[in-house]
C-alpha positions in Angstrom: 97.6 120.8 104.2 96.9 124.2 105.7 96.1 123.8 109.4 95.6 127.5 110.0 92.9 128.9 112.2 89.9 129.3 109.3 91.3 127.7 106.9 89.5 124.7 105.5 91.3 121.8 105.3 92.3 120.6 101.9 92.0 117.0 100.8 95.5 116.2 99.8 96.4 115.8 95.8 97.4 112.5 96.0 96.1 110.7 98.7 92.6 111.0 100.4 90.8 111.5 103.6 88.6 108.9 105.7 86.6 110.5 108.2 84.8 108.5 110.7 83.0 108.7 114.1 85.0 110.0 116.4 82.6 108.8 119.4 82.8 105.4 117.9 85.3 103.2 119.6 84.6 100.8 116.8 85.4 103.1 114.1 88.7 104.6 115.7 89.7 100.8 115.6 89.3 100.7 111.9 91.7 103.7 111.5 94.4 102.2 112.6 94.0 98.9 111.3 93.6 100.9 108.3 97.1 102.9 108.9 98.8 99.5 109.7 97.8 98.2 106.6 98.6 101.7 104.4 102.3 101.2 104.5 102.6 104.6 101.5 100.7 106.5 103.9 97.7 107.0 101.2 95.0 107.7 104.3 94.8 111.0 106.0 92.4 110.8 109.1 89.9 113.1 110.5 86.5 112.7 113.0 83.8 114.3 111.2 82.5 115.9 114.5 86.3 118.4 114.6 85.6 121.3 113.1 87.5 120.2 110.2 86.0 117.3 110.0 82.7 119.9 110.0 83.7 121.9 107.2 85.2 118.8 105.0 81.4 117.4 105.3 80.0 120.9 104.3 81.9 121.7 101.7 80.8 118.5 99.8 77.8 119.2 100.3 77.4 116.1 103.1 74.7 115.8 105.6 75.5 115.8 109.0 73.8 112.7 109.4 76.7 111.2 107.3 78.9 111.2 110.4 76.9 107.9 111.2 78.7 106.4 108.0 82.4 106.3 106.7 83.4 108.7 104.4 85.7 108.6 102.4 87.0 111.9 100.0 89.2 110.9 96.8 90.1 112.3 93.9 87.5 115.1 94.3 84.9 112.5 95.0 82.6 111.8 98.0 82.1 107.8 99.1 80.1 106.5 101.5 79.0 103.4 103.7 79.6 100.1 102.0 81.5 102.0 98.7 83.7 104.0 101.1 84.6 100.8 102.7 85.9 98.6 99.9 87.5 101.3 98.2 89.3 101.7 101.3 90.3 98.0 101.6 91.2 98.3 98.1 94.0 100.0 98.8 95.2 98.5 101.8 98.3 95.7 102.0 96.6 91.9 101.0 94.8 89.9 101.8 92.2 93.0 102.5 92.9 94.9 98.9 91.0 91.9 98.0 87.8 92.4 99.3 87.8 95.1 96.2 85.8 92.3 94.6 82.9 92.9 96.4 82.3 96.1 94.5 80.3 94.2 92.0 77.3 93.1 94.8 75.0 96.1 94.0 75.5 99.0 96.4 71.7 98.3 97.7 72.8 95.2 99.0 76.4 95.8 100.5 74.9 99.3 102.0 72.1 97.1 103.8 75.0 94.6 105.3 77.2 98.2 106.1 73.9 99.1 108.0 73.7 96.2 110.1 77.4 96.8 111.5 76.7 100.1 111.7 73.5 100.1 114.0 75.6 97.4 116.7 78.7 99.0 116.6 78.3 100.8 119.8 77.4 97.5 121.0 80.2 95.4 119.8 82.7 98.2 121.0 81.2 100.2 123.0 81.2 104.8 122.6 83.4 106.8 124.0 83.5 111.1 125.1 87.3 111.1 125.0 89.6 110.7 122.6 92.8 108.6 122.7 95.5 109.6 122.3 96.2 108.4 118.7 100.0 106.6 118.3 103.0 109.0 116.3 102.1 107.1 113.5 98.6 107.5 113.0 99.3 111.3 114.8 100.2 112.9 112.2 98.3 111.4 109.4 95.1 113.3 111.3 93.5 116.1 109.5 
């Protein structure tokens, strides 16, 4: 990836990106139980309020708005909410690849559940300004 000053950032060939709230201390949780569970390294991670976060969103065409939900950026493709999610844990270590299953409960449905979450997650873990600092590991996996 090219981290040059105005240079958009690339979602890698093989691989993709997961951006997520960065003011959620919920959703910096999931990133790395996500990288502790991506052994091959498959996840790249980035907050979608960092300017490359920013232009990621943009340049797919995503609404700012969308920084509320996971997103996840594959194979040229733009997931979010509940789909983002399980294709996520899809390809994560097992017993969580597993919950690929529930792909086939129609999106209406799993999106409504993703909702819920979403609209306590502040409450179950509270915001945050700052940022940790993220460990080596998940470090250099950041966009």
């Amino acid at each position: 990836m090219d981290s040059r000053p105005g240079r958009l950032p690339e979602v890698p060939p093989v691989g993709a990106i997961v951006l997520f709230d960065g003011a959620c201390t919920f959703c910096r949780r999931s990133v790395t139980f996500i990288a502790a569970r991506d052994p091959a390294g498959y996840f790249r991670f980035g907050a979608a309020q960092t300017p490359p976060g920013r232009d990621l969103l943009e340049r797919h065409g995503i609404v700012a708005e969308a920084t509320r939900s996971l997103v996840l950026l594959e194979q040229g493709q733009v997931f979010l909410r509940s789909t983002a999610a399980l294709l996520i844990a899809a390809r994560l270590t097992p017993p969580w690849s597993w919950a690929r299953a529930l792909l086939i409960v129609p999106r209406p449905i799993r999106d409504a559940v993703y909702r819920v979450v979403a609209a306590v997650r502040y409450r179950i873990a509270g915001r945050t300004a700052a940022c940790d600092v993220p460990p080596p590991g998940i470090r250099a996996r950041l966009i």
